[in-house]
Each structure stands twice: as structure tokens, then as C-alpha cells.
RODOLO-586819 format. One record per residue: x, y, z of N, C-alpha, C, O, CB in turn. Coordinates in steps of 0.2 Angstrom, whole numbers, padded with zeros to 4 digits, always signed. Glycine has a CB too. Layout:
XYZXYZXYZXYZXYZ;...
END
This chain:
+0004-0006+0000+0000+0000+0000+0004+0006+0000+0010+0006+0003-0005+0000+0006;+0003+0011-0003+0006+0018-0004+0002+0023-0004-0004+0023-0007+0010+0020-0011;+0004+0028+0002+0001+0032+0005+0002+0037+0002+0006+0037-0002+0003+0033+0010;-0002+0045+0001+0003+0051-0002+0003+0055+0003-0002+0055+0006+0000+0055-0008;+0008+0060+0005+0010+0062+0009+0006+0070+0009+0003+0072+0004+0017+0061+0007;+0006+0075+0016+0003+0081+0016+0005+0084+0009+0001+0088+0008+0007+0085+0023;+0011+0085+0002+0013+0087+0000+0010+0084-0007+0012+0085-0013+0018+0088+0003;+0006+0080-0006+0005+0074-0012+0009+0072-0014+0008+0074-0020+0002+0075-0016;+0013+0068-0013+0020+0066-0014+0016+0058-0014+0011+0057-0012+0028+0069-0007;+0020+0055-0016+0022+0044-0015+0027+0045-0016+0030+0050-0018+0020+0037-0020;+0029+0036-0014+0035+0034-0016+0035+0029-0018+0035+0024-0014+0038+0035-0012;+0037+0027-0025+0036+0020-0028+0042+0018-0030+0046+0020-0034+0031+0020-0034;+0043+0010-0025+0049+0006-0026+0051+0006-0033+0057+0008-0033+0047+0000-0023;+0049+0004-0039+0052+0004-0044+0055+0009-0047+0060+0008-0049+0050+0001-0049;+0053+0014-0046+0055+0021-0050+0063+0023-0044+0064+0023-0038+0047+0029-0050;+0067+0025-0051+0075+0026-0050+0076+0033-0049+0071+0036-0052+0079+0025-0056;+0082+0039-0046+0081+0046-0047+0082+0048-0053+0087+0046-0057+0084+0049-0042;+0078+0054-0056+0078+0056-0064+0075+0054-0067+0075+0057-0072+0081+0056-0067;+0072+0049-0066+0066+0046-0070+0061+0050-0072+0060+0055-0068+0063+0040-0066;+0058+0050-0078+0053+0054-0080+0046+0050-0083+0045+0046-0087+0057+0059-0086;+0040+0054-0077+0036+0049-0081+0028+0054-0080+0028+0058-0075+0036+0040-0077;+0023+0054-0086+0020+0055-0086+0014+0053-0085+0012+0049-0089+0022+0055-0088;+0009+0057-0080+0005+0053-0076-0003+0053-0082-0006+0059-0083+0006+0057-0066;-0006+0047-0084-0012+0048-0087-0018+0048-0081-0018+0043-0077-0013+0042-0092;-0023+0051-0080-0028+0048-0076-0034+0044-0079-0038+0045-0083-0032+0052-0073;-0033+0039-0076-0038+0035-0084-0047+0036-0081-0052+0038-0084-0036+0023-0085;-0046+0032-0073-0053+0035-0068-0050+0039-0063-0045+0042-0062-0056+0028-0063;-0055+0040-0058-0054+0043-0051-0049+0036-0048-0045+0038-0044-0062+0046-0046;-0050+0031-0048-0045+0026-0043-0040+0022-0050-0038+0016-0049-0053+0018-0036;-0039+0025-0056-0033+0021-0059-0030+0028-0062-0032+0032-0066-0036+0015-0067;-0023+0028-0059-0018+0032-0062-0011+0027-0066-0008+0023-0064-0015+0038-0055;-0012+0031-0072-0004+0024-0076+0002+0030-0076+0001+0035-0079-0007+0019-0089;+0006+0028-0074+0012+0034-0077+0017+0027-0080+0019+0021-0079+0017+0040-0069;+0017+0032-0085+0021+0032-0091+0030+0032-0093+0032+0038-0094+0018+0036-0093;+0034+0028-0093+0042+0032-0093+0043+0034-0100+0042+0030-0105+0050+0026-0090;+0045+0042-0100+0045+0045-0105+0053+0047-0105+0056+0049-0100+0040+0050-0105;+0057+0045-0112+0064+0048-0111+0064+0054-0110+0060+0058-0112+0067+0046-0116;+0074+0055-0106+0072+0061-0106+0077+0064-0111+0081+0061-0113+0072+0062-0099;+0076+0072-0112+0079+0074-0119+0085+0075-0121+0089+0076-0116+0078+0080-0121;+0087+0074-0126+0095+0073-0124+0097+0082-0123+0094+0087-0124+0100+0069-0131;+0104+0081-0121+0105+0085-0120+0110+0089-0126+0114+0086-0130+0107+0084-0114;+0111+0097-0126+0112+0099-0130+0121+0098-0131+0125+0097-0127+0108+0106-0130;+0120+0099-0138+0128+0096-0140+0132+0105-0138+0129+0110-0140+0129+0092-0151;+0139+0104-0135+0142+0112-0133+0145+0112-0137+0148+0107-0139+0145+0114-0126;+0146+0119-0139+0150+0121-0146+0157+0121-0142+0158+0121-0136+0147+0131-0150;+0163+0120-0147+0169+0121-0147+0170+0126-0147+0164+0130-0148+0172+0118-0150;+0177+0130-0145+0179+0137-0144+0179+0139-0154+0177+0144-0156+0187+0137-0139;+0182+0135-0155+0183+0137-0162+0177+0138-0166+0177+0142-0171+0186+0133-0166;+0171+0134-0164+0163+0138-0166+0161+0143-0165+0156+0145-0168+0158+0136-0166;+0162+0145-0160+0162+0152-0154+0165+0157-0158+0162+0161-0161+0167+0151-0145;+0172+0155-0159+0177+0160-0165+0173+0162-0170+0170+0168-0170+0184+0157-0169;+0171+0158-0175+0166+0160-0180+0160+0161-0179+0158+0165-0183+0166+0156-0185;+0158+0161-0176+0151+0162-0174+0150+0171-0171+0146+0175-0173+0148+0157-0168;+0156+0172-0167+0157+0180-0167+0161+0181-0171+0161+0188-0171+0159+0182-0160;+0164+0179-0176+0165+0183-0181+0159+0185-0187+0157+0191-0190+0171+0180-0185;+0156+0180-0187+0151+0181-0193+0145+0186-0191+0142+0190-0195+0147+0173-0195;+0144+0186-0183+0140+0191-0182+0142+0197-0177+0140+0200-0171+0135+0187-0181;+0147+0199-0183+0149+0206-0177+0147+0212-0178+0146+0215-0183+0156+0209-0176;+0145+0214-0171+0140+0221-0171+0144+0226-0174+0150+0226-0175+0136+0224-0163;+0139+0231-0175+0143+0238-0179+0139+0243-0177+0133+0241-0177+0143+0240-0188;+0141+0248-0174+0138+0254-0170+0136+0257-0178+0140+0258-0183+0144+0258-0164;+0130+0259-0177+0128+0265-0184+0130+0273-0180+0130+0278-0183+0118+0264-0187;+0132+0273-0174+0132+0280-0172+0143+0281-0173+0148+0277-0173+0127+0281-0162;+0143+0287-0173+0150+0288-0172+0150+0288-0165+0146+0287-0161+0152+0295-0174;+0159+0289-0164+0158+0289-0156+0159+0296-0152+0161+0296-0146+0164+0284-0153;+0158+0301-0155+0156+0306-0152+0147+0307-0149+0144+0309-0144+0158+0311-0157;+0146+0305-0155+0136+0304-0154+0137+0299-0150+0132+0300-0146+0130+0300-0162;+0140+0295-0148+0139+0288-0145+0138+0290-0138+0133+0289-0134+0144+0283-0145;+0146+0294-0138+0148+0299-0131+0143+0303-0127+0142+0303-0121+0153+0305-0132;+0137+0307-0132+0133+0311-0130+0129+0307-0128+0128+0308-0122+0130+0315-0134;+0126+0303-0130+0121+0300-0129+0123+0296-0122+0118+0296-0118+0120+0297-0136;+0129+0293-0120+0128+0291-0115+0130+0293-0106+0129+0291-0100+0130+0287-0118;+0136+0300-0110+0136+0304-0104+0133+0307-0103+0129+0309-0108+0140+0307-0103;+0131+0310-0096+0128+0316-0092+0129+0323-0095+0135+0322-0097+0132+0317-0084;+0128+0327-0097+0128+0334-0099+0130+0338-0091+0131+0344-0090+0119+0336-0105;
END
């Protein structure tokens, strides 16, 4: 028998930590959860794609840097 806790929590012996599962209600007294994989995780760019990636997209100020100046000092 499994209880749920003040927090609505269980605890079910087969389930592992990180396990991901999705809970169906099918009645009010049948709940099926489901193990759903979980996503992979994203592949990390190398430094050398970092390099080109900020080269291909480098910003350009349209203002000069006098206008820039005004614009961001105090008068």
C-alpha cells in the first residue's frame, strides 16, 4: 500500500532518481504513469565555433563615437 504524503508526494519502489514519467488519469481510482525519455542533452559548441560564430556576427555601431559619447554621458 502507498500512502501520499501532506505534500501529495508517493513513493514508488520501482522508479529510479531522474526518472521521467507521465502521469495519465484514466478513472478517479486508476492512475498509469508512463516512462518517458528524457531529452537529450544539447551538444556544446567548441571554442573554435564560438570564434566564427562571433566573427560572422559582429555588431557595428551605426552612431559615431562622439554621438555615442553624447548619448551616453551626463551633460
Amino acid at each position: 500500500m502507498i500512502v501520499a504524503d501532506e505534500k501529495k508526494r508517493i513513493r514508488v519502489p520501482a522508479v529510479h532518481p531522474r526518472d521521467i514519467y507521465h502521469p495519465e488519469t484514466m478513472t478517479r481510482d486508476l492512475i498509469v504513469l508512463r516512462r518517458v525519455e528524457p531529452p537529450k542533452p544539447k551538444k556544446k559548441k567548441t571554442p573554435e565555433e564560438i570564434g566564427r560564430a562571433i566573427e560572422k556576427h559582429r555588431i557595428e555601431s551605426t552612431f559615431s563615437y562622439d554621438e555615442l559619447r553624447k548619448l551616453t554621458r551626463e551633460p
